[in-house]
C-alpha positions, -999 to 999 in steps of 0.1 A, spaced: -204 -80 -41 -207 -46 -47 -181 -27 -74 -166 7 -83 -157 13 -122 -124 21 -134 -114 50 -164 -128 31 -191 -159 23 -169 -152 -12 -162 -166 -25 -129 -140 -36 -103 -147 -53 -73 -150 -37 -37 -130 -62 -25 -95 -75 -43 -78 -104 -36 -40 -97 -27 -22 -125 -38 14 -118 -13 0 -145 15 -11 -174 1 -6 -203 25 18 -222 26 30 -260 25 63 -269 39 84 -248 17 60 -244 -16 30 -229 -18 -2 -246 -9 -18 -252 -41 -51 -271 -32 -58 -246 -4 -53 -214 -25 -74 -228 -54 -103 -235 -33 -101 -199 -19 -91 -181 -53 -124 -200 -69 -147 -192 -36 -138 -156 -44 -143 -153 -79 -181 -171 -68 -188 -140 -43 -181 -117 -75 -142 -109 -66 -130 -100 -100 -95 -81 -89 -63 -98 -81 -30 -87 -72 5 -103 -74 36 -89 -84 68 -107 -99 89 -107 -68 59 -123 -50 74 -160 -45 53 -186 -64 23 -163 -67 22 -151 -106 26 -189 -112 0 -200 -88 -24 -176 -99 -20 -183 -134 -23 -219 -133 -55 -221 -108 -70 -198 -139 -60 -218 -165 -72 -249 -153 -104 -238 -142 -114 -217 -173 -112 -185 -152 -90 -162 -169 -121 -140 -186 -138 -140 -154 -111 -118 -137 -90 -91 -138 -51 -94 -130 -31 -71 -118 10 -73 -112 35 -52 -116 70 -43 -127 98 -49 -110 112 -12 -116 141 -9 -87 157 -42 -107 155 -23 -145 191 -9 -156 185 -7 -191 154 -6 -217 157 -43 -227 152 -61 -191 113 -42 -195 102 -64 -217 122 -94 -198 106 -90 -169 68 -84 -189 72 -114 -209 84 -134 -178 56 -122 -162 29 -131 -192 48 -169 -192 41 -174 -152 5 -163 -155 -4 -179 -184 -20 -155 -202 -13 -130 -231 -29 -98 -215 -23 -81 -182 -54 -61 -169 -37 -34 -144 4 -28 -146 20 -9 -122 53 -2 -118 64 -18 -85 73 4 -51 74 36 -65 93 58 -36 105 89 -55 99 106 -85 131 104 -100 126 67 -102 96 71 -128 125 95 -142 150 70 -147 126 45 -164 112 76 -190 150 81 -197 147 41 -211 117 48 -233 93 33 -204 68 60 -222 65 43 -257 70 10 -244 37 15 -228 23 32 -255 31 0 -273 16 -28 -250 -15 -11 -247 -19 -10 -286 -13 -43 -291 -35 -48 -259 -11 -68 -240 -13 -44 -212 -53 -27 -206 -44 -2 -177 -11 15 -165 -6 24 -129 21 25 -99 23 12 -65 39 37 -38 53 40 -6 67 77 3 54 112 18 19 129 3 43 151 -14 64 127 -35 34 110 -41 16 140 -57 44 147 -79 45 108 -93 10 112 -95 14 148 -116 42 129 -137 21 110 -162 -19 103 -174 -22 69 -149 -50 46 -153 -52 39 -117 -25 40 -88 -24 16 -51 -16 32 -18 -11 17 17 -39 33 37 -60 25 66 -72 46 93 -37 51 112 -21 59 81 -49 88 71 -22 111 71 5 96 65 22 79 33 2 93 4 -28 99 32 -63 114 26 -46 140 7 -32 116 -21 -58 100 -22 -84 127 -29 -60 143 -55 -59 111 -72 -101 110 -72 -103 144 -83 -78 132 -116 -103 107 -121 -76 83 -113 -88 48 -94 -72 43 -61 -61 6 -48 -59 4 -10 -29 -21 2 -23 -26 34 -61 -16 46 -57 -38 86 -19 -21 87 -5 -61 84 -32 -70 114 -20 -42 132 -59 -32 132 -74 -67 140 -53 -76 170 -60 -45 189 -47 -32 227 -75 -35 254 -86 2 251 -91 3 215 -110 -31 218 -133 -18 243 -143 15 220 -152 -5 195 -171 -32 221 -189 1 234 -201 12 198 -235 -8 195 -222 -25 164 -213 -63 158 -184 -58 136 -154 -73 145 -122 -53 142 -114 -59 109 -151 -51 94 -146 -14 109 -113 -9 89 -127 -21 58 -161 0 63 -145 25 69 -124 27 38 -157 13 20 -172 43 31 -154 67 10 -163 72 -24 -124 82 -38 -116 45 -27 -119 18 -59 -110 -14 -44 -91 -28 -11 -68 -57 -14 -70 -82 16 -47 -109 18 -66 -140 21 -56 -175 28 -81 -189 43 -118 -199 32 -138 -177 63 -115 -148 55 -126 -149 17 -162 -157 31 -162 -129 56 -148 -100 36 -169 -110 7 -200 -108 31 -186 -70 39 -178 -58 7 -215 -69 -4 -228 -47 20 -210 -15 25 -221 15 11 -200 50 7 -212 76 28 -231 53 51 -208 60 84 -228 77 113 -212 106 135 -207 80 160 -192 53 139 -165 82 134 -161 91 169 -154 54 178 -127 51 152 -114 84 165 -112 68 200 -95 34 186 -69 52 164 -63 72 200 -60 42 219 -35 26 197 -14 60 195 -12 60 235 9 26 234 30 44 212 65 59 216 64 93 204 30 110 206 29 120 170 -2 127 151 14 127 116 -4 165 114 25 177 98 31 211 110 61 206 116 72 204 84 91 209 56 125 207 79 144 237 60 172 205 58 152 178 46 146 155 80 112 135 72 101 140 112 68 127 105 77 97 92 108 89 110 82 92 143 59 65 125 83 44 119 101 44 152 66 39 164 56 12 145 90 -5 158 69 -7 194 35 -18 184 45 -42 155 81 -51 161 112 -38 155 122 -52 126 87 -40 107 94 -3 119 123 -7 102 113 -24 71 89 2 70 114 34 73 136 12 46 110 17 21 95 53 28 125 69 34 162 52 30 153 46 -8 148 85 -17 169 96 -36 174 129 -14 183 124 21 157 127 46 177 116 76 176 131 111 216 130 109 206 162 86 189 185 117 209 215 127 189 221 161 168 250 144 139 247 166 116 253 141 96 224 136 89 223 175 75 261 173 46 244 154 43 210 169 5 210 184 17 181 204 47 197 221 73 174 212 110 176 222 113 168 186 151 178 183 160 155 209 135 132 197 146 125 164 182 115 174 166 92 200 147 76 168 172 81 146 195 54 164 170 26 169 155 24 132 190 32 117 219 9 138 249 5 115 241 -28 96 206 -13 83 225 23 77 251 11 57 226 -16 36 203 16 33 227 37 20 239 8 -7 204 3 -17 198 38 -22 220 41 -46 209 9 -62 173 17 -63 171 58 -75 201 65 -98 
């Protein structure tokens, strides 16, 4: 196992274990199966896992496979807070302590705060004393590093990142979502902070394991033996801003297999070719897709707020990974902003089609869109949650 250090110069693993997927067993989670899998890992030198306290049965499953084994000093846990559910100062520590009880410990390595899609949600929790609390916890050592998960634009997630001295922050990024999300940008103004980076989300929820024929075939044309899922982890691997990459393992040969990768990757080991071929897969998969949207970004900022590049992913992802998961997806990137980023917002300007290197009918495009990842029932729950979520 190879490792990256943190602020304080601790070493954490290449490869994290994402703790969301455990298998299951009729309706509980399989506890015998996970055990064997969390204990292979922490032999092949996986020191990082992730859960999170709206993760069902995970805190508790993690926490007792440690205790009984003698593990917890072996390992570093990381969950997070359940921000979008805290309406006033005292449900902080109801959740932390909650947390601390499930795990079974009395320190947690990495806290984040959970989701993070705007801003003004980091906002509302300052205006609650989140700032001392913190200051507290890791006094009294209860809490070793502070951090956030996000889902949003680059933008947004520069300005969370700008909004307070994080030990470390988790993005979803993988080679489709380079520029997209918080994207290569985000994540190389979180390097140049000095800020770790957690990569979530790093084979797009198999989205890069099960690929179409074309993209398949670049990758059987390359000269290399990696399977699909080696090339998106070596090529996050490759890049030194990137600290760690969750995978979700639940079975022993995935914990075997990405252990074998993430003991051999090396940052800046990829070859002019090796980049060429993911160029030609990423291009592959976006010729399956709907709209043919690069994510560049020219196009933007929409003088009335429309998020085109990510409505466009979204309303792709609805045709390569279901409809539902498109819109899952545009739920938590853009319906939970506080400011509305809706195409319902476009005036026909024109503009954002002047500079679309792709020549898309993007006016006309959005609307089309538009209706498929927002039909009533997930409009009106979107708008309701909204209003939940960023107060």
């Amino acid at each position: 196992m190879r490792y990256r250090n943190d602020r304080a110069g601790e070493p954490i693993s290449l490869l994290g274990f994402g703790c969301m997927r455990f298998e299951r067993k009729g309706s509980s989670l399989d506890y015998e199966a996970a055990e064997e899998q969390i204990l292979r890992a922490i032999d092949l030198g996986v020191n990082y896992f992730d859960t999170a306290y709206l993760y069902p049965g995970s805190e508790e499953l993690l926490g007792k496979v440690l205790q009984n084994n003698g593990c917890r000093n072996k390992v570093k846990i990381a969950t997070k807070l359940p921000q979008y559910l805290v309406r006033k100062s005292s449900a902080i520590d109801k959740y932390f302590d909650e947390e601390l009880r499930r795990l079974q410990t009395d320190w947690v390595d990495y806290y984040l705060m959970h989701m993070v899609t705007d801003v003004r949600q980091w906002e509302n929790l300052c205006a609650m004393g989140i700032e001392d609390w913190i200051a507290r916890k890791k006094e009294s050592g209860a809490i070793r590093n502070i951090g956030f998960s996000f889902h949003g634009s680059t933008e947004l997630f520069l300005q969370v990142l700008d909004a307070y001295d994080w030990d470390f922050c988790q993005i979803q990024y993988n080679y489709l979502d380079e520029n997209t999300q918080a994207g290569r940008r985000g994540l190389q103004a979180a390097a140049k902070k000095g800020i770790p980076v957690i990569i979530m989300e790093p084979l797009r929820g198999g989205k890069l394991v099960e690929l179409p024929g074309a993209a398949q075939e670049a990758l059987d044309q390359s000269g290399r033996s990696w399977s699909a899922a080696e090339w998106a982890l070596r090529w996050l691997w490759d890049q030194p801003e990137v600290t760690c990459v969750l995978s979700g393992m639940n079975t022993l040969e995935m914990v075997e297999q990405n252990c074998r990768v993430a003991s051999e990757a090396k940052q800046g080991t990829f070859t002019d070719e090796d980049f060429a071929t993911i160029e030609r897969v990423r291009e592959a998969i976006q010729a399956t897709m709907r709209v043919g949207c690069t994510g560049c970004g020219y196009c933007m900022p929409c003088p009335k707020g429309v998020d085109i590049p990510a409505l466009f992913r979204c309303y792709n992802h609805m045709y390569t990974e279901g409809k539902s998961s498109g819109r899952q997806e545009y739920w938590q990137t853009v319906s939970l902003r506080k400011e509305k980023a809706f195409a319902r917002q476009c005036v026909g300007c024109g503009k954002c089609e002047k500079h679309c290197p792709q020549g898309i009918a993007i006016r006309e495009q959005i609307r089309i869109a538009d209706r498929e990842l927002r039909p009533l029932p997930w409009r009106i729950a979107g708008d309701v949650a909204r209003a939940f979520a960023v107060r």
